[in-house]
C-alpha positions in Angstrom: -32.6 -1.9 8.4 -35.2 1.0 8.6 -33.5 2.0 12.3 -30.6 2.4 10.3 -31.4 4.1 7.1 -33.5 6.6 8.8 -31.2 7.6 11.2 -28.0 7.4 9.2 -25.6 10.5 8.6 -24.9 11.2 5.3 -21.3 11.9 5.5 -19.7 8.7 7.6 -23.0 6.5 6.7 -22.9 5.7 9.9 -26.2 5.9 12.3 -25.6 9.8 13.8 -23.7 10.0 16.9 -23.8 13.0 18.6 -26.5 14.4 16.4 -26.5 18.1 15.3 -29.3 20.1 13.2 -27.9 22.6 11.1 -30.2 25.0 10.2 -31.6 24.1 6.7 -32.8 20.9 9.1 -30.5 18.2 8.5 -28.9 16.4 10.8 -25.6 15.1 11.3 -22.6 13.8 13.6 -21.5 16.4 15.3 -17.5 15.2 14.3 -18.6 14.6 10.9 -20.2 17.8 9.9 -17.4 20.0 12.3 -14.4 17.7 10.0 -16.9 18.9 7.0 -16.6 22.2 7.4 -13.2 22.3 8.4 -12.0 21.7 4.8 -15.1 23.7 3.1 -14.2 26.8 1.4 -17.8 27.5 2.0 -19.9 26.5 4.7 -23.3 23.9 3.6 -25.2 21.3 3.7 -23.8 18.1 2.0 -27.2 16.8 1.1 -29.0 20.3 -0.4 -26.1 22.4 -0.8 -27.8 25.4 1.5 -24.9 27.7 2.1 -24.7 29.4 5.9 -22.5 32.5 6.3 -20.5 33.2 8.9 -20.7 29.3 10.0 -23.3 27.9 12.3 -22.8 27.2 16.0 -23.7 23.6 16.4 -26.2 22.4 19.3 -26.7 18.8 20.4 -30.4 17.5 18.8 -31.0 16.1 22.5 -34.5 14.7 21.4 -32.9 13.2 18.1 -30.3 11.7 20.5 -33.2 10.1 22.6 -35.2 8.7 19.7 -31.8 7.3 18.2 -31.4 5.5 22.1 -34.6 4.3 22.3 -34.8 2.9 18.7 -31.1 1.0 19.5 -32.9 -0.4 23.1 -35.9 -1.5 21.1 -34.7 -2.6 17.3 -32.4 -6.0 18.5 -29.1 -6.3 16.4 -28.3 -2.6 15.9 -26.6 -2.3 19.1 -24.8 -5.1 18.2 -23.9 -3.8 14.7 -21.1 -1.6 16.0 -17.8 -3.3 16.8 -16.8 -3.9 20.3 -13.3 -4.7 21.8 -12.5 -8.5 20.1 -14.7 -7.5 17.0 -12.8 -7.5 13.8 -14.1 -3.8 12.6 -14.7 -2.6 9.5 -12.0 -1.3 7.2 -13.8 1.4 5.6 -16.1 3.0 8.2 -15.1 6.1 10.1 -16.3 7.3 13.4 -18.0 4.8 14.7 -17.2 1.6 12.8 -19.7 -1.4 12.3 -18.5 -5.3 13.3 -17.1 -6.9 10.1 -19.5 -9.7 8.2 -17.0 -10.4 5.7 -13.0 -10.2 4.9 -11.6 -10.0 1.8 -8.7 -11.9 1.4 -8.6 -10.3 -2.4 -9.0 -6.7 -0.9 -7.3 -7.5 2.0 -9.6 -5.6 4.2 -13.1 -6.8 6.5 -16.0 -4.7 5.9 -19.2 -4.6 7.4 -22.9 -4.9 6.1 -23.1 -1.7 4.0 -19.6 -1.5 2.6 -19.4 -5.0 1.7 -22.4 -4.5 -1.1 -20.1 -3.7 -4.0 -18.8 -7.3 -3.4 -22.2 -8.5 -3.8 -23.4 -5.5 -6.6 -20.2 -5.4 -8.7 -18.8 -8.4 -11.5 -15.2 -7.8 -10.7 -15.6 -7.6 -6.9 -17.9 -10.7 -7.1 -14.8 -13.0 -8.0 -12.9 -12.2 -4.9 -12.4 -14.3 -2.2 -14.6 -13.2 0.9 -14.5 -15.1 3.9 -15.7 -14.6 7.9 -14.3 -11.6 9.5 -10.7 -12.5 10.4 -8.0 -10.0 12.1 -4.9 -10.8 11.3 -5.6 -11.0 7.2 -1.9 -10.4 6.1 -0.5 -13.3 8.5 -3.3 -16.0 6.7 -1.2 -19.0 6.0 -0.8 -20.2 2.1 -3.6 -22.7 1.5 -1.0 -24.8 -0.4 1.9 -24.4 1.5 1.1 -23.1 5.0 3.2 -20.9 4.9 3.0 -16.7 5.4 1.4 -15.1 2.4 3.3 -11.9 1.5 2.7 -11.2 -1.9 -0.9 -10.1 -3.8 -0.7 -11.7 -7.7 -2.3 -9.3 -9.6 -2.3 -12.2 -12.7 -4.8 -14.5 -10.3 -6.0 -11.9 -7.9 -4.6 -13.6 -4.7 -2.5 -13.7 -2.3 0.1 -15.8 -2.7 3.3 -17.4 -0.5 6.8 -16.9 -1.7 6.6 -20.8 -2.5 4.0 -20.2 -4.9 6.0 -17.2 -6.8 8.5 -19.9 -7.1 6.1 -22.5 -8.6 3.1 -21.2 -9.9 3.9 -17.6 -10.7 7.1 -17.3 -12.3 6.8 -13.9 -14.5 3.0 -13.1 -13.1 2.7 -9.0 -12.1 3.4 -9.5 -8.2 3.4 -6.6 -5.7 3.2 -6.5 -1.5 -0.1 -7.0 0.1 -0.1 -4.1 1.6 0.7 -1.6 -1.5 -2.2 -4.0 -2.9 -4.3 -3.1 -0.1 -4.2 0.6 -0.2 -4.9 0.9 -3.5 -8.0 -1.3 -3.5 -9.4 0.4 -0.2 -9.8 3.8 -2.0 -12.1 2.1 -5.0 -14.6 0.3 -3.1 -14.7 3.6 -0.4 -15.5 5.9 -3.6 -17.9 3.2 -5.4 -19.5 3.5 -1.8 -20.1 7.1 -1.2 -20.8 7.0 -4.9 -23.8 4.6 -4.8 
C-alpha cells in the first residue's frame, strides 16, 4: 500500500501514468492534469492551488516514470492491481482502472480496493449486499425465483424480479436498475474524492 499511496495522482487516485511535474512540483497524469486544465478558468495546481499564467507546457517526469516501473517490478500485487482483459474493472476509476474486489448488487456497480472503503467506512453503505466481482450484475438471476432481476426496491434496498413486485412488493417505491444505478454511482464517487 505505500507503492501506491506515494505514487498516486491526486486527481484520478490512480498510481500516475504518464507522469508530469508542473512547476510548483507536483506531479500528475499527464491525461489527468491536461483534462484539468481543460475545464479550469484558471490554470493550478489541484493540491496547493499555485496558479501558472499563460499555462505550462507539460514534460514527461522520465525518472519518476522509472522509479514508478521499478517499484511495480519489485512491490508483487500492484501490477496486478490494474484490470486486464477478463477482469471485472472498477466502476468508478478513470484512466487506468483497478481489478474489482467487490460488486454491489445494492449499487449495482464493482469497485476496487480504494473505492469500495465507503462500503466498509459508511452505516448506510455497510447494509448493502457486496459480493465477488461479477460482470454481468444487471442479468443476476432472482435468488427466489431465478429469474432476471429488473427492478431496484428502494423499500428493501434490492434488486428484485418482476415475481417478487408481484408477491412481496406490492405498493414498495420500485424504479429500473439502471436509473438506480446512476444515481448511486455519483454519491459514493463524491464521498470518495471527498475523503
Amino acid at each position: 500500500m505505500f507503492f501506491q499511496d506515494r505514487f498516486k495522482c491526486s486527481v484520478c487516485l490512480d498510481i500516475l501514468k504518464e507522469p508530469v511535474s508542473i512547476p510548483c512540483g507536483h506531479n500528475y497524469c499527464k491525461q489527468c492534469i491536461e483534462d484539468y486544465w481543460d475545464t479550469a478558468e484558471v490554470f493550478c495546481c489541484p493540491q496547493c492551488r499555485q496558479a501558472f499564467f499563460p499555462r505550462p507546457v507539460l514534460q514527461k517526469n522520465n525518472l519518476l516514470a522509472e522509479i514508478i516501473l521499478k517499484s511495480m517490478q519489485e512491490e508483487p500485487g500492484v501490477v496486478a492491481s490494474y484490470a486486464e482483459p477478463g477482469d471485472v474493472s472498477c466502476d468508478v476509476c478513470t484512466g487506468s482502472k483497478y481489478r474489482a474486489v467487490h460488486s454491489c448488487l445494492t449499487c449495482l456497480a464493482s469497485y476496487c480496493e480504494t473505492h469500495i472503503q465507503p462500503h466498509k467506512e459508511t452505516t448506510a453503505l455497510k447494509e448493502h449486499k457486496l459480493e465477488k466481482p461479477s460482470r454481468n450484475l444487471r442479468q443476476k438471476p432472482c435468488s427466489e425465483h431465478q429469474a432476471v432481476v429488473q427492478l431496484f426496491c428502494r423499500t428493501d434496498q434490492k434488486c428484485v424480479c418482476l415475481l417478487c413486485v408481484a408477491v412481496k412488493h406490492k405498493n414498495h417505491d420500485l424504479v429500473e436498475m439502471e436509473m438506480e444505478k446512476e444515481e448511486k454511482q455519483v454519491w459514493p464517487t463524491q464521498k470518495v474524492r471527498s475523503v
